[in-house]
C-alpha positions in Angstrom: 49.1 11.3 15.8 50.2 14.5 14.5 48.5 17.1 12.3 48.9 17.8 8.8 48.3 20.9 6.9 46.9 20.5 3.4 46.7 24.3 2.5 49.1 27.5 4.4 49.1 30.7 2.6 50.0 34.3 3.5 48.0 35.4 0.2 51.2 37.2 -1.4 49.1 36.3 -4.3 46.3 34.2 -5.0 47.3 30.8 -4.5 46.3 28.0 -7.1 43.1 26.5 -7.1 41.6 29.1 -4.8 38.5 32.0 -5.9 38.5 35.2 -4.8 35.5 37.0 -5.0 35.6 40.8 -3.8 39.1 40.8 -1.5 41.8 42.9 -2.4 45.8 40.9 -2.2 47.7 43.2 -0.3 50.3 41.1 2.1 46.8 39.5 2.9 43.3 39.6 2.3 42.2 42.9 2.3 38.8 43.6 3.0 36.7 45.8 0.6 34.9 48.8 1.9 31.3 47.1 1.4 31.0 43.4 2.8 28.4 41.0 2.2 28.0 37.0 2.1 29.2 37.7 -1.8 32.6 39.0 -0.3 34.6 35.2 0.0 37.9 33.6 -0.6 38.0 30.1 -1.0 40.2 26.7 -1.8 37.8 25.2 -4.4 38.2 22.1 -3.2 35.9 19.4 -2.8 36.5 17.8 0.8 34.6 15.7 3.6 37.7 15.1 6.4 35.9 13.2 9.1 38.1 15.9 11.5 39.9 19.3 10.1 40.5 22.4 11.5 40.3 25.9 9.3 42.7 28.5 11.0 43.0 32.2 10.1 45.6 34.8 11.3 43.0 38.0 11.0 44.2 41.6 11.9 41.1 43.6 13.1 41.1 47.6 12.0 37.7 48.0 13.2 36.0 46.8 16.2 32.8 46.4 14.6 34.0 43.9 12.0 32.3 41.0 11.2 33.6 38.3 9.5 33.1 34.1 8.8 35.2 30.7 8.5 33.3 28.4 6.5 33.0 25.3 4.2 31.4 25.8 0.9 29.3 23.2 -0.5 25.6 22.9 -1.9 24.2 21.1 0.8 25.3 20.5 4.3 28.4 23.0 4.4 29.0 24.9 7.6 29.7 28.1 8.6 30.9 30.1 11.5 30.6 33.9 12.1 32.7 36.0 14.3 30.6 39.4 15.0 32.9 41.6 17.0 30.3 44.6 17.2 28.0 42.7 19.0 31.0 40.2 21.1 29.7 37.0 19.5 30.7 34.2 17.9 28.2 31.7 16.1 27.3 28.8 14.4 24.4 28.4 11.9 22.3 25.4 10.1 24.0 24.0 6.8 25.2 27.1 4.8 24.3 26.5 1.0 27.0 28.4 -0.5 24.7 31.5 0.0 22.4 33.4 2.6 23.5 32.9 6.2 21.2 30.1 7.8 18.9 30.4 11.0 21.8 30.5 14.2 21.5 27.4 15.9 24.1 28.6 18.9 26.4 31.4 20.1 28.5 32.7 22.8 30.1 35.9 23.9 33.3 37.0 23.1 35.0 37.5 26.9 37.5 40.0 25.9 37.7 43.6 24.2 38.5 43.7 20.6 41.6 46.3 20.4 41.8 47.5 17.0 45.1 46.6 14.9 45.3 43.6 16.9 45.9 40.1 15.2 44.0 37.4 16.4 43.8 33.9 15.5 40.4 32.1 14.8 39.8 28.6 13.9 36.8 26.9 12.5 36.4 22.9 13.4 35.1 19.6 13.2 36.3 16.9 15.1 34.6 13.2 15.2 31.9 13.8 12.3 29.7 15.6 15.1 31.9 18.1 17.4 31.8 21.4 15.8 34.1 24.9 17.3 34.5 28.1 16.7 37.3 30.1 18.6 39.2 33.3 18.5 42.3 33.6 20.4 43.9 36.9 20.9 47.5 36.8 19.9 49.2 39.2 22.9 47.0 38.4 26.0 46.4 34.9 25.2 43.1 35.3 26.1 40.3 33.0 24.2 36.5 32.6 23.8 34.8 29.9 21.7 31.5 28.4 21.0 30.6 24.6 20.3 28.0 22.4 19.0 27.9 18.7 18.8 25.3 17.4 16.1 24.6 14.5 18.0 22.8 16.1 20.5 20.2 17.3 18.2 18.0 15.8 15.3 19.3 16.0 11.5 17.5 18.7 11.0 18.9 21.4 13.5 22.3 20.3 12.6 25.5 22.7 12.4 26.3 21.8 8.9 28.9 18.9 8.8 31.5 21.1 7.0 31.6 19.4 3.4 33.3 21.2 0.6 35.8 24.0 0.1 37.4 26.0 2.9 37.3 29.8 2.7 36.9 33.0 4.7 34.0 35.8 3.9 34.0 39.1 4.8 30.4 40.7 6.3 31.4 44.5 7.4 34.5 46.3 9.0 38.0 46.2 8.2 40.0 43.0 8.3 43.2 41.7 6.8 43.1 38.2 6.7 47.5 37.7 7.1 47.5 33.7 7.0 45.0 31.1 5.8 45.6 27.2 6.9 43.3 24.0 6.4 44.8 21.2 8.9 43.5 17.2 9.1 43.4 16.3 12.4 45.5 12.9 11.1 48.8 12.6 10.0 49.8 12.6 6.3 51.1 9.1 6.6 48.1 7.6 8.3 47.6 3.6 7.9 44.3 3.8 6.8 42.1 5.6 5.1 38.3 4.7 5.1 35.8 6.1 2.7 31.9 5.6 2.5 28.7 7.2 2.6 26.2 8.1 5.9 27.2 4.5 7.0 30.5 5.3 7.6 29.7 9.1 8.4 27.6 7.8 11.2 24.1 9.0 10.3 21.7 7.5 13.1 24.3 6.5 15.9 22.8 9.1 18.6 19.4 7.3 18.2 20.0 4.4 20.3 22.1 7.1 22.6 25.4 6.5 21.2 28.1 8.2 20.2 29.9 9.0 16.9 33.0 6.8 18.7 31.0 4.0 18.3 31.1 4.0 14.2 32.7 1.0 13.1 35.3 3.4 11.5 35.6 5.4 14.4 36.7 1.4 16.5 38.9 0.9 13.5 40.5 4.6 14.0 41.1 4.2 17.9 42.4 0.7 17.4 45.4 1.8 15.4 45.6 4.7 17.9 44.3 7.6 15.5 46.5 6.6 12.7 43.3 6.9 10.2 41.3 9.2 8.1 38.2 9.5 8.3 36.1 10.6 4.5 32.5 9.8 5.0 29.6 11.4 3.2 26.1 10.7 3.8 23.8 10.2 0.4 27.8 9.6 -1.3 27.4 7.2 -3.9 30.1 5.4 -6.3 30.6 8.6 -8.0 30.9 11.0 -5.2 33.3 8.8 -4.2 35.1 9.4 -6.7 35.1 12.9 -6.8 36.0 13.6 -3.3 39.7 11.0 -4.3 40.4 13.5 -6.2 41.3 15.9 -3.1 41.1 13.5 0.4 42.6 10.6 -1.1 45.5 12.6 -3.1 46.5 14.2 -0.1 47.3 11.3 1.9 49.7 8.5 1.6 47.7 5.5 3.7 48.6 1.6 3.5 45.1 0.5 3.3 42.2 2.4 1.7 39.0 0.7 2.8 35.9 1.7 0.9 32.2 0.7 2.2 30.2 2.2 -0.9 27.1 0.8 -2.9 23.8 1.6 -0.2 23.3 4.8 -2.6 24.0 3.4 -6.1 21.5 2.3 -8.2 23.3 0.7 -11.7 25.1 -1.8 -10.6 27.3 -1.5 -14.2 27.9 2.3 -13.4 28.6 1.1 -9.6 31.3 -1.9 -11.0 33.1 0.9 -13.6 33.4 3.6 -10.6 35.2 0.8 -8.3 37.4 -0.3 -10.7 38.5 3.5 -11.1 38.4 3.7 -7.3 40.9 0.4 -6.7 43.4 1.8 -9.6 43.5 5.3 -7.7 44.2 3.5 -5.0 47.4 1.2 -6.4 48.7 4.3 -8.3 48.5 6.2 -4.8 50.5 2.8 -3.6 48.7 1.3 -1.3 45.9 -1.6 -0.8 42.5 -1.7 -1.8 39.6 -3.5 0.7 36.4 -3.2 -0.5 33.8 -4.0 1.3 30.1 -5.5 0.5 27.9 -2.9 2.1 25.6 -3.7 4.9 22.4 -5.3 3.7 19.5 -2.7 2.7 20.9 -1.2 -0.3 19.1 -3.0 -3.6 22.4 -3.5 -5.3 24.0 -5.6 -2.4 23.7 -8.9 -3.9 24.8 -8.0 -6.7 27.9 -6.1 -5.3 28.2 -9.2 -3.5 28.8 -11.5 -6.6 30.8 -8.9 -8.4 33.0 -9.2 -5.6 33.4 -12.9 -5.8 37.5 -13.8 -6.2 39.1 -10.5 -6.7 42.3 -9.9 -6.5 42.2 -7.1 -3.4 40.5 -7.8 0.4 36.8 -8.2 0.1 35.0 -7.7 3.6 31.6 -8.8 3.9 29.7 -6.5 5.8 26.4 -8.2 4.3 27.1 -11.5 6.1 27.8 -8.9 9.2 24.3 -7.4 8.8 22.2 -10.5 7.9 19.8 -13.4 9.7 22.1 -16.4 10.1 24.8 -14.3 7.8 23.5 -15.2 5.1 23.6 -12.3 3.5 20.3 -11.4 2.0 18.1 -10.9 5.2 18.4 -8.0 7.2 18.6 -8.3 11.0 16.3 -5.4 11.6 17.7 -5.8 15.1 21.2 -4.3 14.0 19.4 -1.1 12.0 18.1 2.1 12.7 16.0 1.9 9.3 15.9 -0.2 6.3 19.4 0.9 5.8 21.6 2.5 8.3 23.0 0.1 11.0 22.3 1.2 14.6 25.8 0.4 17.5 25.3 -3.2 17.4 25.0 -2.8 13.6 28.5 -1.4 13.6 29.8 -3.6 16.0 29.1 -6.1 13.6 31.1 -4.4 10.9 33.4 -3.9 13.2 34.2 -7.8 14.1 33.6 -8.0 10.3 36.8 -5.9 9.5 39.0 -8.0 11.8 38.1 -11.0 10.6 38.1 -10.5 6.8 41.1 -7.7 7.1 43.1 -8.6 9.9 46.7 -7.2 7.9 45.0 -3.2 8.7 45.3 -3.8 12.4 48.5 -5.3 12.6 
């Protein structure tokens, strides 16, 4: 499936929607003479793309410049530094929006720096894990990058997961930032769209040794050969979800919008008011609602269950998915990793869940 760029600007002027907060627009984004983690531009958007890409065209007038790609967000953004003084390029813990975090990898930049040079960094995620950060000079071709997959780690040493707004910051040097682009790895016109919390992030796939590919919405993505988008958010309840439609869903023109949320909510009358918002975003947007019952752990799933009960849209019943005998009400601690995130088999089960209850998104 091909790519599909939600944001390219050459910073004539400040585009819509974005904050600028110490660059000077100048055919670009001129850097100030003092830099500083207060020194950002930024789309103040409010994203979580399962896979994006941030890309910069960056013309270097200083060697020892130092500058960032990052993803704004009060908890678990990400952020990427390219420190050309020292030849490095790293990745950090979650960046709050403020300090840089503890490093959690780097690797050497393999090639000189020649001032007045453009070069072409990129910031991404890929899979809800994969994390790069890559500089590519623009006349030799030449390239050096640095990677991180989550997975491999525990929660807490973690390279972010890249939630929020897309920007650039400027530490020390001389930089003009030429282009700015934020890309989704899938196409505009995708066929589905899934959104959810951890569940359908995939927090607590790598501890049975899996991998993020083995997220039920990660099978539902490679079975309609990439043609899906990917939105989860872990802790996301009812009215997250709702705030992150505003950007990842209005961006996108999918067929089928499944959403899997309810594990975090705890009012099952604010829960029932944020759906119906959520299915009407979805029709106005054109395309079909399925809702799903989440797994069973959350305290509201019965209730979400009944609510559910003869709609007019898809229901799939992930609780019957998750439960002794499916019926619903008893976990099968035997598909979890805890008392509420389902472990492979777990998502197997939603899985095999989806294709019988929703067999029209796979055909």
């Amino acid at each position: 499936m091909g790519k599909y760029s939600l944001c390219s600007t050459y910073f004539r002027t400040l585009p819509e929607g974005w904050v600028n907060n110490g660059f000077i627009i100048n055919k670009g984004l001129q850097s100030p003479a003092c830099g500083g983690t207060n020194i950002t531009a930024y789309w103040d958007i409010y994203s979580t793309l399962d896979a994006h890409i941030l890309r910069a065209r960056v013309r270097i007038a200083d060697k020892k410049s130092s500058f960032a790609l990052f993803k704004k967000y009060h908890t678990q953004g990400g952020i990427g530094i390219i420190d050309c003084e020292k030849k490095q390029l790293n990745l950090y813990k979650p960046w709050l929006g403020e300090e840089i975090p503890e490093m959690v990898t780097s690797a050497p930049i393999t090639f000189e720096i020649v001032e007045n040079r453009e070069y072409i960094v990129s910031y991404e995620k890929e899979n809800g894990s994969f994390h790069r950060l890559k500089i590519t000079d623009t006349v030799t071709g030449q390239s050096s990058e640095v990677t991180y997959l989550n997975s491999n780690y525990p929660f807490g040493d973690y390279a972010g997961k890249q939630w929020g707004a897309p920007g650039i910051m400027f530490l020390s040097g001389n930089i003009l930032v030429k282009k700015f682009e934020f890309i989704s790895e899938a196409a505009q016109d995708s066929k589905i769209m899934i959104f959810g919390d951890s569940i359908t992030e995939g927090h607590g796939m790598d501890n049975n040794r899996a991998t993020y590919h083995e997220r039920c919405c990660a099978k539902v993505r490679d079975c309609v050969n990439g043609s899906c988008v990917i939105s989860g958010r872990g802790s996301g309840d009812s009215a997250d979800l709702l705030a992150r439609m505003d950007f990842d869903l209005e961006k996108f023109n999918p067929q089928y919008v499944v959403v899997i949320i309810g594990t975090n909510d705890t009012d099952i009358n604010i829960w029932k008011e944020n759906i119906e918002k959520a299915v009407l975003k979805i029709r106005n947007k054109g395309a079909e609602p399925i809702i799903c019952v989440p797994p069973v752990g959350g305290e509201l799933i019965p209730q979400i269950a009944e609510y559910l009960t003869d709609k007019d849209f898809t229901v799939v019943r992930m609780d019957y998915a998750t439960s002794v005998n499916h019926d619903g009400i008893t976990q099968d601690t035997t598909l979890f990793l805890d008392s509420l995130h389902p472990n492979t088999f777990g998502n197997q089960r939603m899985y095999n869940q989806l294709l019988i209850d929703a067999p029209e998104i796979f055909e």
